[in-house]
C-alpha positions in Angstrom: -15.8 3.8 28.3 -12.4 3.2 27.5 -9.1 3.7 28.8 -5.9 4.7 27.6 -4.5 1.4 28.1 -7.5 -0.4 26.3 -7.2 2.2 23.7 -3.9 0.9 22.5 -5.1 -2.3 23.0 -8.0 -1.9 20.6 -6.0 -0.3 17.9 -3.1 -2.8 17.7 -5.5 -5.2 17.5 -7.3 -3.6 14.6 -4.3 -3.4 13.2 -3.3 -6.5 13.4 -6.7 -7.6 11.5 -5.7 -4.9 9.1 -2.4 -6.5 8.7 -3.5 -9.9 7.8 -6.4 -9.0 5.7 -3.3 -6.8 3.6 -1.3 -10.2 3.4 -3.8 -12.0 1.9 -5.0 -9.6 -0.3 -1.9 -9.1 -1.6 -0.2 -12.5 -1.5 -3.4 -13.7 -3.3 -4.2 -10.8 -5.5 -0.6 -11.0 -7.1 -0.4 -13.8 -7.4 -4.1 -14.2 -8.9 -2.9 -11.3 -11.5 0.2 -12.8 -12.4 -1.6 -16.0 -13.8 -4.0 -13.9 -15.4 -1.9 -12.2 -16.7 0.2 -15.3 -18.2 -3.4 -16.9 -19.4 -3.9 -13.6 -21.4 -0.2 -13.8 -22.8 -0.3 -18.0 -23.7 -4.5 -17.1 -25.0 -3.7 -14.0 -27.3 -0.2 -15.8 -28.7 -1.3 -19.7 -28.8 -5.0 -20.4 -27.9 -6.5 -17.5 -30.0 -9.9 -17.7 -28.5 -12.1 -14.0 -28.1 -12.2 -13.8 -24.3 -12.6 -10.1 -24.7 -13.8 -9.0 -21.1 -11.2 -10.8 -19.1 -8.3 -8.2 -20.1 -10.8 -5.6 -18.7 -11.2 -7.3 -15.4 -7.2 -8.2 -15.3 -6.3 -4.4 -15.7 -8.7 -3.6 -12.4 -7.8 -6.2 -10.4 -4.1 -5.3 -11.3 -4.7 -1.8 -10.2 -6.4 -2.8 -6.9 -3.7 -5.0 -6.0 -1.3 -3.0 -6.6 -2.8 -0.7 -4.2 -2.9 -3.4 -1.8 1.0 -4.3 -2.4 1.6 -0.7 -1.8 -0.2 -0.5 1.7 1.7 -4.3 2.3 5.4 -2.6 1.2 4.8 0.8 3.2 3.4 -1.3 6.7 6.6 -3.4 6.4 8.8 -0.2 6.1 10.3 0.1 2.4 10.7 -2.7 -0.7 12.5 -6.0 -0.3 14.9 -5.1 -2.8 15.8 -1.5 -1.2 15.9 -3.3 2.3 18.8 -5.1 1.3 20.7 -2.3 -0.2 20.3 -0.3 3.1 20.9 -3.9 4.9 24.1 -4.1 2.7 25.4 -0.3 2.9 24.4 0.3 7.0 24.8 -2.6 8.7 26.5 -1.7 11.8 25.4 1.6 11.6 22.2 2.3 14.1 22.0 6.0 13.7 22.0 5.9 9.8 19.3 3.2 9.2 17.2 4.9 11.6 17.6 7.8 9.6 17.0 6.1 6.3 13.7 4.4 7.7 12.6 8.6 8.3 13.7 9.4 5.4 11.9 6.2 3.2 8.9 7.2 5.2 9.4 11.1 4.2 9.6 9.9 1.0 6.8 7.8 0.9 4.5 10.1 2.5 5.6 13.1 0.0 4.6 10.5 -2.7 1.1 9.5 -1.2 0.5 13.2 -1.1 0.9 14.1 -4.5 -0.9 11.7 -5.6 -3.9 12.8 -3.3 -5.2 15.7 -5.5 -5.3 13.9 -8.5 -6.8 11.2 -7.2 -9.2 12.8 -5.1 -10.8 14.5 -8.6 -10.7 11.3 -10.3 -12.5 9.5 -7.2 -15.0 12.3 -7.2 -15.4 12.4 -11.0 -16.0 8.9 -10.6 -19.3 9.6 -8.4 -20.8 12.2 -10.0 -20.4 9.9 -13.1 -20.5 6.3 -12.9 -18.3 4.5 -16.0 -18.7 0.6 -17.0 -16.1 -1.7 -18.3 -15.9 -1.3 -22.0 -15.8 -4.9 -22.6 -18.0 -5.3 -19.4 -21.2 -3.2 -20.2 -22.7 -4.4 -16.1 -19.3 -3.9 -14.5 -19.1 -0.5 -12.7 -15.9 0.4 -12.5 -16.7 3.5 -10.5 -16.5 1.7 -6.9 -13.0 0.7 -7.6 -11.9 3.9 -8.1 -13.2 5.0 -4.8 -11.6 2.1 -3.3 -8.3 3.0 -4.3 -9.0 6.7 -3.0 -9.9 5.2 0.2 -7.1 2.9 0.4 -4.9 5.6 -1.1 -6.3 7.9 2.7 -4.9 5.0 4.6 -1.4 4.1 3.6 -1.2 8.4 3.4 -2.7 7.6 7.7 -0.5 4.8 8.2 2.6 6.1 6.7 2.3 9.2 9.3 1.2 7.2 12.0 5.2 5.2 11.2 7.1 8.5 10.5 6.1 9.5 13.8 6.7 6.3 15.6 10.1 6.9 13.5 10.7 10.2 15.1 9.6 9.2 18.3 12.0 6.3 18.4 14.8 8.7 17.5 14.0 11.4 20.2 13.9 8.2 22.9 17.3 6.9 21.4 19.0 10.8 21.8 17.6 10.8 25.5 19.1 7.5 26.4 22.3 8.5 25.1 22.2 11.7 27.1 21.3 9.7 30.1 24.4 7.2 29.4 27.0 9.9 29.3 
């Protein structure tokens, strides 16, 4: 059986497994898409030769990666680009990014949310009816969509899992600061 200590252990670890497997996925997935992407662009404009399942396959790997990106943006607590404006606007300022990283995780969860409903139809209307590529007549396109629900359930479980590290963090910083006075 396991203890509470061993618990925690477990878990960061998993996480940590999680973590990587996210960085790859999405360092390699974007990547692999944006040079798909290009070859589609240089093939339709220049090259002019009928490769008419590959912008089929490039749309769903686009969409799963972009799921992935999401889960890789939301773990590392906002966007590049909006980490810098808060790095630029509160730097010095403790209190307020603390508060900003609640309220990008609010936000974030509030978004992941409504886009649960939706998605959970779509993932079950996937299910009950399997679809195929339509340049791809063998490619099921059905287990992606359940993916995405799936990975869609965990950034909504890792988001809240942060927020309340977020809050936590706060409610240990007000008691310190009670304790210092």
């Amino acid at each position: 059986m396991l203890r509470g200590g061993s618990v925690l252990l477990f878990f960061s670890k998993c996480l940590g497994v999680i973590e990587k497997i996210e960085n790859a996925l999405s360092y390699i997935g974007l990547l692999g898409i944006t040079y798909l992407t290009f070859f589609l662009v240089i093939n339709r404009y220049f090259v002019h030769y009928e490769i008419m399942w590959l912008g089929d396959f490039t749309q769903y790997c686009f969409v799963f990666m972009a799921l992935c990106a999401i889960a890789f943006t939301t773990r590392e607590d906002a966007h590049t680009s909006v980490d810098i404006l808060s790095q630029m606007f509160l730097a010095g300022k403790p209190r307020s990014m603390r508060g900003y990283k609640v309220l990008i995780h609010l936000l974030t969860l509030a978004t992941l949310v409504v886009f649960h409903a939706p998605m959970f139809r779509f993932a079950a209307r996937a299910l009950k009816h399997p679809s195929y590529g339509t340049m791809v007549p063998w490619f099921n396109t059905s287990w992606l969509i359940v993916v995405c629900y799936c990975m869609l359930l965990l950034c909504i479980l890792h988001t809240g899992v942060n927020l309340l590290a977020q809050f936590g963090s706060l409610a240990r910083n007000s008691e310190t600061r009670k304790e210092a006075r």
